[in-house]
C-alpha positions in Angstrom: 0.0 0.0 0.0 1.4 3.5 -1.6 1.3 6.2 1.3 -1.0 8.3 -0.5 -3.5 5.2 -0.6 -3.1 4.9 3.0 -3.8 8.5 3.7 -6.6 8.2 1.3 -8.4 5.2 2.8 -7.7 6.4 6.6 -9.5 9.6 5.7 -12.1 8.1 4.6 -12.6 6.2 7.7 -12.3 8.7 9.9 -14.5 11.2 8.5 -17.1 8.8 8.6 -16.7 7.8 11.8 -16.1 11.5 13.6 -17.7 14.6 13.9 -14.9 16.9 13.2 -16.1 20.0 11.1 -15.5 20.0 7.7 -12.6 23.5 8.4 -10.2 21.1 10.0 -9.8 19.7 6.6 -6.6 21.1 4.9 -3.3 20.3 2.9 -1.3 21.2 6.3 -3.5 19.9 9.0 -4.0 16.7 7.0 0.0 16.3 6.7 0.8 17.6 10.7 -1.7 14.8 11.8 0.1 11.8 9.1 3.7 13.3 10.1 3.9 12.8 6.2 4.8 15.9 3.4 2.3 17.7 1.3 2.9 15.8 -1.6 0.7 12.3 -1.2 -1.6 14.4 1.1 -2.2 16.4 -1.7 -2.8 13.3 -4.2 -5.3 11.5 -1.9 -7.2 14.7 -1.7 -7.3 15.3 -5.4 -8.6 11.7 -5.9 -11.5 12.2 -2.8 -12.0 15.4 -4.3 -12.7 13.5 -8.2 -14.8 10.9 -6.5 -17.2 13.5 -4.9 -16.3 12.6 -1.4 -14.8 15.8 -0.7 -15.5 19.2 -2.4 -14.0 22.3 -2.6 -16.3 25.4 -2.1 -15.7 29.0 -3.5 -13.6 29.9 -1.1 -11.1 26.7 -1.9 -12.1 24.9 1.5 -12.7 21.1 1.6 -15.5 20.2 2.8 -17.1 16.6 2.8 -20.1 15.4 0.4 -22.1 13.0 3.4 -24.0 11.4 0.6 -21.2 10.3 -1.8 -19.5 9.1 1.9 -22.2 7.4 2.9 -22.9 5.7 -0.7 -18.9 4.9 -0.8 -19.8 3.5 3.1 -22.1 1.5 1.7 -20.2 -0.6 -0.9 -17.2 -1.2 1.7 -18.2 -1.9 4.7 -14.7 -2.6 6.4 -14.5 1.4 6.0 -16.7 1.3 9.4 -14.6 -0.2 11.5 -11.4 0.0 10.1 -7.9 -2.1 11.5 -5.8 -0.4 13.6 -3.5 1.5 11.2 -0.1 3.6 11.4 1.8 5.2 8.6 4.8 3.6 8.2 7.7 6.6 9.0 10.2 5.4 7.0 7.5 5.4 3.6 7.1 9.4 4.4 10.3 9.6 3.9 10.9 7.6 1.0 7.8 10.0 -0.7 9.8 13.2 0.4 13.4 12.0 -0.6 11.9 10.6 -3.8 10.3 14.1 -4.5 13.6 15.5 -3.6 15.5 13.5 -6.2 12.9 13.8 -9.1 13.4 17.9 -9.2 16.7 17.7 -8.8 17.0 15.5 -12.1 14.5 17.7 -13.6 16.9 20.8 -13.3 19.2 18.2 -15.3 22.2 18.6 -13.5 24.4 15.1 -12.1 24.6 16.3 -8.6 25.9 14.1 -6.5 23.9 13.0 -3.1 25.7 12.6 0.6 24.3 9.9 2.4 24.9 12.2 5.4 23.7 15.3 4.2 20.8 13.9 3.7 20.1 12.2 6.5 20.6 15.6 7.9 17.9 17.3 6.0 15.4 15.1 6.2 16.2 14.0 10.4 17.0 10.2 9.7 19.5 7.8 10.3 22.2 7.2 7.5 21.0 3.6 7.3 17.5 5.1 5.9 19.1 6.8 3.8 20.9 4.6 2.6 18.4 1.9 1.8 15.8 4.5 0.4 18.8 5.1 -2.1 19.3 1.9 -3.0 15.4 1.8 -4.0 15.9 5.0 -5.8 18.7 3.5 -7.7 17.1 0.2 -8.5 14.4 2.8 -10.3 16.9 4.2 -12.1 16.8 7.4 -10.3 20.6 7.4 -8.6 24.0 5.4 -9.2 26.3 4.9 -6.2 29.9 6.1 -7.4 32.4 4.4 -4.6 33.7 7.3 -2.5 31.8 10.4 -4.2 28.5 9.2 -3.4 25.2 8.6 -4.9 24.4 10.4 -8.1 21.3 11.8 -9.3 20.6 10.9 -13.6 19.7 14.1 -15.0 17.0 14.3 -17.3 17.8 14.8 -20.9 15.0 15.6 -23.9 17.0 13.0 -26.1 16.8 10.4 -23.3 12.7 11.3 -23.1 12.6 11.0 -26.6 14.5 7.8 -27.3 12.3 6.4 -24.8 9.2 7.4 -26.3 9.9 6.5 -29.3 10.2 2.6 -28.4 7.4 2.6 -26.2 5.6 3.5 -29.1 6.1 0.6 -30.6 6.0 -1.6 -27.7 2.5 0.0 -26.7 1.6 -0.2 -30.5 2.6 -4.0 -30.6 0.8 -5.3 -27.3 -2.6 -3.3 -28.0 -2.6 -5.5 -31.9 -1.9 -8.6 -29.1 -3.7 -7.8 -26.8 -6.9 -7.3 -29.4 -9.1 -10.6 -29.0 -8.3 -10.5 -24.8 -9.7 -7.4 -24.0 -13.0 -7.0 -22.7 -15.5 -4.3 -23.2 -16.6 -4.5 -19.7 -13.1 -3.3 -18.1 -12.7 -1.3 -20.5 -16.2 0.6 -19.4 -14.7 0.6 -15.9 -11.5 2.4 -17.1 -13.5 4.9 -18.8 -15.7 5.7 -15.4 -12.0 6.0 -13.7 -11.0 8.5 -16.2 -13.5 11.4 -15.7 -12.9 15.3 -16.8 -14.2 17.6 -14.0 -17.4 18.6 -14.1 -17.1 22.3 -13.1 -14.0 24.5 -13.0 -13.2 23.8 -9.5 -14.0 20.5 -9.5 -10.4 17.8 -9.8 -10.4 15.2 -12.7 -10.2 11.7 -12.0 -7.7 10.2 -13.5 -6.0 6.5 -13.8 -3.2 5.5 -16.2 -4.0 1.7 -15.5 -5.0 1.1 -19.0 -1.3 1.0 -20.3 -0.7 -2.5 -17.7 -4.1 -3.4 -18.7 -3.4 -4.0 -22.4 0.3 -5.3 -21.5 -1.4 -7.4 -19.6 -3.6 -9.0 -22.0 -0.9 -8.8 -24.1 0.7 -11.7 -22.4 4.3 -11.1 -24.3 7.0 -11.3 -21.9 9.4 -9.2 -23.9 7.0 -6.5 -24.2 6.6 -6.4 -20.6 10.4 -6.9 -19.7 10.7 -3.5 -21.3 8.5 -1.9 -19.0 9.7 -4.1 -15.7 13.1 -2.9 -16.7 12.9 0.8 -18.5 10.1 2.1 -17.2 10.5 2.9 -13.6 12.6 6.2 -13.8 10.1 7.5 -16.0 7.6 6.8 -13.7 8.7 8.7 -11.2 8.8 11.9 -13.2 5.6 10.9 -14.8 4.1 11.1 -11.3 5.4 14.5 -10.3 3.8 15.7 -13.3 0.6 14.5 -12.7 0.2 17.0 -10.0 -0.4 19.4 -11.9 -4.1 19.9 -12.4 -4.3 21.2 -16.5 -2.0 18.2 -16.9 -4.1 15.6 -15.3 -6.9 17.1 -17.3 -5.1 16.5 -21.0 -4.5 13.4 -19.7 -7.8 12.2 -19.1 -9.2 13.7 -22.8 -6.4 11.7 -24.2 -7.2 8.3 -22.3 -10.5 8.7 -23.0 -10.0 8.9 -26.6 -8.2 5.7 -26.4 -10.6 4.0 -24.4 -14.0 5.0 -26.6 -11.8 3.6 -30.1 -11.3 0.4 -28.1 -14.6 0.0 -27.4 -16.2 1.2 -30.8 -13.6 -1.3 -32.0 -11.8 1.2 -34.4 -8.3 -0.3 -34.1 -7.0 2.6 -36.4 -7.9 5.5 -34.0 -7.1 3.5 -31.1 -3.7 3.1 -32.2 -3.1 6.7 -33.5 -4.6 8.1 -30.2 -2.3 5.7 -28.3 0.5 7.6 -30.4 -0.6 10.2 -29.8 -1.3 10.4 -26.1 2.3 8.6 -25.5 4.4 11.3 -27.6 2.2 14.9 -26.0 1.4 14.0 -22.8 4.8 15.4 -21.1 4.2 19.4 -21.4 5.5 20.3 -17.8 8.6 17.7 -18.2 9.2 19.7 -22.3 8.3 23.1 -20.4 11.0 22.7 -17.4 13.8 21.2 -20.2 13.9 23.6 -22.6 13.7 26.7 -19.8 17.1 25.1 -18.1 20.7 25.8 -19.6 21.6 22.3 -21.1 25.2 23.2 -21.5 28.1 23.3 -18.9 26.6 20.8 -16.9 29.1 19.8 -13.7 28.9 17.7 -11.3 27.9 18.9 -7.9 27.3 17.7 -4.1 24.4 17.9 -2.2 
């Protein structure tokens, strides 16, 4: 369980189950009570916020929707009377030193990481740091260079690009695989978890699931060694981008698109919107890469 899916779930649960006023409900109160960053407080609440469970009013406060709560109640009932839970300090920390890393390769630059230094920022032991690291670098994020330290990999737009370009083609060749597997059904469902928001201050829902869907049914295993082995540093800049609200909002138009082809069974448009959504969906990523200096890089310490 992600940290932003516990946050999620325990919030649910406790609303339900309290009367606390509906003003207690912010970014910073929400992150003091989890001892946990902004960042996966703020992702739980944009998915409450796209599922009706919480709403924002004009003045930008959250308050909670008691029918959608009960009605999501309803269909789980293990929300009322929920296990004894507790957030996991190290995984706060993983989400913050992860968050940490990912703008620091966006700037582009192959800074190199102390384990102490960083242990330092963020209050923890060196032997946290050190084995949140070695997850980082199994995700491509960081390479540990004997007696310098851990460096970051800085983003380039030729790396983005070469990877696009063969996912392309792998994404192009698993959906003509995947073809007689998939099944209209889930394909519905992924559309109902890909909703544009309905007013202006409303959150999208969005859920990028479809891409391991149709690997899945796929069923190539070369197709998805690729991803298993390439895919996981992109990821994590992928994620820090779909923060961003207009972002998550193309995204949706452009799953959407892919979904409604696959279902009207027009392999032709499903494939060029597939293309299509792979090769635009990165504006913030183009936006931050082309306002840096990409020349004179040097390595740095941190």
């Amino acid at each position: 369980m992600t940290i932003t899916k516990f946050i999620k779930d325990d919030l649910i649960a406790r609303i339900f189950s309290s009367s606390e006023q509906d003003e207690s409900l912010t970014l910073g109160g929400i992150a003091s009570h989890y001892s946990v960053s902004i960042t996966p407080v703020r992702a739980a609440v944009q998915e409450l916020v796209a599922e009706g469970i919480l709403q924002k009013g004009e003045n930008r406060r959250l308050g909670v929707n008691r029918d959608r709560l009960n009605e999501r109640v309803a269909t789980s009932p293990e929300i009322k009377n929920p296990k004894a839970k507790n957030v996991d300090p190290l995984q706060s920390h993983i989400q913050e030193i992860s968050d940490y890393t990912v703008r620091l390769s966006i700037e582009g630059e192959p800074v190199f990481l102390r384990e102490e230094s960083t242990a330092k920022r963020f209050g923890i032991s060196r032997s946290a740091v050190r084995q949140i690291f070695s997850g980082l670098a199994g995700h491509g994020m960081l390479q540990h260079i004997p007696r310098r330290g851990w460096q970051i990999r800085p983003l380039r737009e030729k790396d983005l690009d070469e990877y696009i370009e063969v996912r392309i083609a792998m994404e192009l060749q698993a959906l003509k695989l995947a073809r007689p597997h998939l099944v209209d059904k889930d394909i519905r469902n992924l559309l109902d978890r890909n909703r544009l928001p309905a007013t202006p201050t409303d959150e999208p829902l969005c859920d990028d699931s479809l891409h391991q869907y149709i690997s899945q049914k796929a069923d190539n295993r070369y197709i998805a060694n690729f991803f298993e082995q390439n895919s996981k540093y992109f990821s994590l800049l992928f994620d820090w981008e779909a923060l961003d609200r207009e972002t998550k909002i193309q995204t949706v138009r452009q799953h959407r698109d892919i979904l409604e082809a696959i279902l009207c069974k027009d392999w032709s448009l499903a494939e060029s919107a597939l293309q299509f959504h792979i090769r635009h969906n990165h504006p913030l990523l183009r936006k931050r890469m082309r306002e840096r200096f990409s020349s004179g890089s040097q390595a740095v310490e941190h």
